[in-house]
ROSE-4610 file (N, C-alpha, C; in Angstrom, 1 decimal, always signed):
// ROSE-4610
residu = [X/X/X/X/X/X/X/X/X/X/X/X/X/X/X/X/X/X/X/X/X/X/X/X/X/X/X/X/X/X/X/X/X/X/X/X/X/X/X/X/X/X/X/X/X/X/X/X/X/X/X/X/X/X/X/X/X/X/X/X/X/X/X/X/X/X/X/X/X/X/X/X/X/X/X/X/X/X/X/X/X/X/X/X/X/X/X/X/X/X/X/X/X/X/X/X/X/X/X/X/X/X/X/X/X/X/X/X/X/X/X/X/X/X/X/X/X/X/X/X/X/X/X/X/X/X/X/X/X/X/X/X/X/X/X/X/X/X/X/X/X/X/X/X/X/X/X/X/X/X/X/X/X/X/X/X/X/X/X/X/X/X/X/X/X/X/X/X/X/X/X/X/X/X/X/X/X/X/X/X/X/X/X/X/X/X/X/X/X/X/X/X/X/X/X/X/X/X/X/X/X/X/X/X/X/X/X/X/X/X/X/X/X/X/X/X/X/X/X/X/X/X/X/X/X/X/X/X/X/X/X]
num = [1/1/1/2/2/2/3/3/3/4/4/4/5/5/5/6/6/6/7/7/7/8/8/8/9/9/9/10/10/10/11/11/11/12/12/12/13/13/13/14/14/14/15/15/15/16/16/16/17/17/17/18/18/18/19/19/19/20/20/20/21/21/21/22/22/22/23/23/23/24/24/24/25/25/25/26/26/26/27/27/27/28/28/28/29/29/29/30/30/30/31/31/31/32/32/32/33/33/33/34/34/34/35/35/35/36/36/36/37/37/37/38/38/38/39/39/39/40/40/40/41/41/41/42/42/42/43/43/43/44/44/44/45/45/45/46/46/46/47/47/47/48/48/48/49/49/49/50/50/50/51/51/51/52/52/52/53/53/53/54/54/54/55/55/55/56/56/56/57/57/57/58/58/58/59/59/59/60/60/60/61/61/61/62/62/62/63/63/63/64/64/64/65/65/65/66/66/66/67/67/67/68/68/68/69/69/69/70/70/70/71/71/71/72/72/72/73/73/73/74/74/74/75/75/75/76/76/76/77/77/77]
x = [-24.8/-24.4/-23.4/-22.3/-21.3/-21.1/-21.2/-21.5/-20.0/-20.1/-18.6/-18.4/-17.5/-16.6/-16.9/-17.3/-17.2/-15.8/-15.0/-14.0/-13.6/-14.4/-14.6/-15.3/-15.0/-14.5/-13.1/-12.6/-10.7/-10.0/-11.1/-10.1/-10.8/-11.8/-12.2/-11.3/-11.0/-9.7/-8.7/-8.3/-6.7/-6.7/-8.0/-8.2/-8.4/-9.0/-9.1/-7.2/-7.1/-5.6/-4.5/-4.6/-3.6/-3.7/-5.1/-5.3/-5.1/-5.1/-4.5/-3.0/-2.7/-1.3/-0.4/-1.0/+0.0/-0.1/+0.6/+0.9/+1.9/+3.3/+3.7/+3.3/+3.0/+2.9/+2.0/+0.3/-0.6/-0.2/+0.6/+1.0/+2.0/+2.8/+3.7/+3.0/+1.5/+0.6/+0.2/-0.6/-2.0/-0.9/+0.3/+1.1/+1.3/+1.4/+1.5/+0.3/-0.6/-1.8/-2.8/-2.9/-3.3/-2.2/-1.4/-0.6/-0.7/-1.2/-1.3/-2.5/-4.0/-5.1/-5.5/-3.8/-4.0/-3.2/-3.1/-2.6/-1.1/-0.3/+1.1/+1.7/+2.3/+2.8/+4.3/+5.0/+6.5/+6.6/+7.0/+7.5/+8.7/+9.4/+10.6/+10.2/+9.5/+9.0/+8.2/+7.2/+6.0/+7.1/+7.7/+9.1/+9.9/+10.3/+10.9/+10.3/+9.1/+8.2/+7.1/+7.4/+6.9/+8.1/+9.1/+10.3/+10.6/+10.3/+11.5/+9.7/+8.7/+7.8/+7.7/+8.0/+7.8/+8.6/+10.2/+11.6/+11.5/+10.9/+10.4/+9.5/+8.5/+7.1/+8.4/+9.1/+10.0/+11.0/+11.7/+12.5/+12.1/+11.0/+10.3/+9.5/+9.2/+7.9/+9.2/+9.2/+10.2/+11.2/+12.2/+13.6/+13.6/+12.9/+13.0/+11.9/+10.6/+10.0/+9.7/+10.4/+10.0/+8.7/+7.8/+6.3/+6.4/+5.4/+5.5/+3.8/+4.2/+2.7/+2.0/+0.9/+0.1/+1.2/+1.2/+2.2/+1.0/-0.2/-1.6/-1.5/-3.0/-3.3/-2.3/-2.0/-1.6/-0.2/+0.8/+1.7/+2.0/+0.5/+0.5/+0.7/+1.1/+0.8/-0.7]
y = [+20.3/+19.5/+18.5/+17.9/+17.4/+16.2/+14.8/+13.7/+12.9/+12.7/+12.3/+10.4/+10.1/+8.7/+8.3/+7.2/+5.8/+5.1/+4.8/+4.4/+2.8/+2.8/+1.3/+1.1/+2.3/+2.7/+2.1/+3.1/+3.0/+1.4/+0.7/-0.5/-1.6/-1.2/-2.2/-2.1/-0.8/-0.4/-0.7/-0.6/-1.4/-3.0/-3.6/-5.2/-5.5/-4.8/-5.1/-5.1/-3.8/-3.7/-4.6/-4.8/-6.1/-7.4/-7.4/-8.9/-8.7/-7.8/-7.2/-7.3/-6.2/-5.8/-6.6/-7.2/-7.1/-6.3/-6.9/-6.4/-5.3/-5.2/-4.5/-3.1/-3.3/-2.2/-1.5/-2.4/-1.4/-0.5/-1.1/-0.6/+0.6/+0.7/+1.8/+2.8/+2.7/+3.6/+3.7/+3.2/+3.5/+4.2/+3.7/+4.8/+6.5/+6.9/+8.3/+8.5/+8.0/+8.8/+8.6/+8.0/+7.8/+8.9/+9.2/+10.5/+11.6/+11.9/+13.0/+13.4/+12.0/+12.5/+13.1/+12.8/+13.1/+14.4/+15.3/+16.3/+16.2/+15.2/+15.5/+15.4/+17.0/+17.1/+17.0/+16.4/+16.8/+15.2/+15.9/+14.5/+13.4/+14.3/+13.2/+12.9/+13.2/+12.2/+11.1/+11.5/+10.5/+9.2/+9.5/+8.6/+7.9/+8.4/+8.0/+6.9/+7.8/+6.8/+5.4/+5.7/+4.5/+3.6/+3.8/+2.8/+2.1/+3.0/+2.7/+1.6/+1.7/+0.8/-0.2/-0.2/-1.7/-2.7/-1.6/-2.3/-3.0/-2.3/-3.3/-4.5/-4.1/-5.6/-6.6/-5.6/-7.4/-8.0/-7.3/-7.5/-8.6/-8.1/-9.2/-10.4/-10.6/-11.4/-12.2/-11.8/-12.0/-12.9/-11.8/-12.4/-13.4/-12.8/-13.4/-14.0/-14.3/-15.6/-16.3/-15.9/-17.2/-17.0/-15.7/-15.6/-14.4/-15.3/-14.2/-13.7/-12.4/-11.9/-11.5/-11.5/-11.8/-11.1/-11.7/-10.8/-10.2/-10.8/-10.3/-10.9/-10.9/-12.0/-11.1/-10.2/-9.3/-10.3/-10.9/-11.3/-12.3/-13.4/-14.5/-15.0/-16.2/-17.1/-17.1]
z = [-0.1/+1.0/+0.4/+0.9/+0.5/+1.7/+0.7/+0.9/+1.1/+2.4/+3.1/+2.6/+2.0/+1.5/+2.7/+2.3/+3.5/+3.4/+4.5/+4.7/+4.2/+3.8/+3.5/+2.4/+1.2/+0.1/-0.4/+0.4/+0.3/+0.7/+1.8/+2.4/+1.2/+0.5/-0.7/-2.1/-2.0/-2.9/-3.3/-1.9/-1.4/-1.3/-1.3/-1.2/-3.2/-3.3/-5.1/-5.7/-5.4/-6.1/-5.4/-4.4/-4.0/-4.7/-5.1/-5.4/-7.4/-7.4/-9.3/-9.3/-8.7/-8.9/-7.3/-6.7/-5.5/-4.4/-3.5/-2.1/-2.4/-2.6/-2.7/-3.3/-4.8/-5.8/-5.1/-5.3/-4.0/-2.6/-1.9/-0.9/-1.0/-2.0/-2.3/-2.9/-3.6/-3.8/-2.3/-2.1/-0.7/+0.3/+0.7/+1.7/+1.7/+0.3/+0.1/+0.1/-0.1/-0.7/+0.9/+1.6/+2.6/+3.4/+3.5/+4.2/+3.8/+2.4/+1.3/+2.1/+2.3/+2.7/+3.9/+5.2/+6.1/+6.3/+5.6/+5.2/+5.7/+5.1/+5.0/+3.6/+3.8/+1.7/+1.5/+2.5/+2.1/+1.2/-0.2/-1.2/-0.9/+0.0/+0.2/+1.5/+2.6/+3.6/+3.2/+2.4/+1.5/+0.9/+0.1/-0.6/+0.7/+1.4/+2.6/+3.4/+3.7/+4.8/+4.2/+2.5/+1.7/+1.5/+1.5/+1.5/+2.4/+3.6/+4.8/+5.4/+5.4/+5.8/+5.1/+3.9/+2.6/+2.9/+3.1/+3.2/+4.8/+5.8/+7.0/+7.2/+6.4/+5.9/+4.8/+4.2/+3.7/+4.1/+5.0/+5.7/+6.7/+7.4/+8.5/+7.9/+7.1/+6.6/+5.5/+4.1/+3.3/+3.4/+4.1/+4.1/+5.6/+6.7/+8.0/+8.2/+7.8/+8.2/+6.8/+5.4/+4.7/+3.6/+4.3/+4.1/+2.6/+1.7/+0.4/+0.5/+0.2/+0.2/-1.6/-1.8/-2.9/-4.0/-5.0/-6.0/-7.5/-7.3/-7.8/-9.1/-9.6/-10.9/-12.2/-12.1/-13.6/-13.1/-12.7/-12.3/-12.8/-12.5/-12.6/-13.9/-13.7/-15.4/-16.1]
């Protein structure tokens, strides 16, 4: 019998490594791999659709309201 991941596995994942490595870096991982798991395998969509969403979260938040998001303790002083 084969014991199905609780989804809230992965959103504890993505909350640990943002607060390590950052918003960004985490998110440029968890986007492919969260598409990879939803069975999409083309590598230059994966690349594509991880850029072109990042480059929109900084675009909006960033550059246009001002707002910096966690840059994680390995960063820090």
């Amino acid at each position: 019998m084969h014991e199905q991941e609780n989804p809230c596995d992965r959103t504890l994942g993505y909350a640990l490594a943002t607060d390590m490595i950052g918003f960004y870096p985490s998110t440029a991982v968890t986007i492919p791999l969260a598409a990879w798991l939803f069975g999409y395998r083309s590598p230059l969509g994966l690349v594509a659709a991880t850029v072109i969403v990042i480059g929109v979260i900084w675009l909006i938040f960033d550059y246009g309201m001002s707002q910096d998001f966690p840059a994680g303790r390995l960063w820090q002083e």
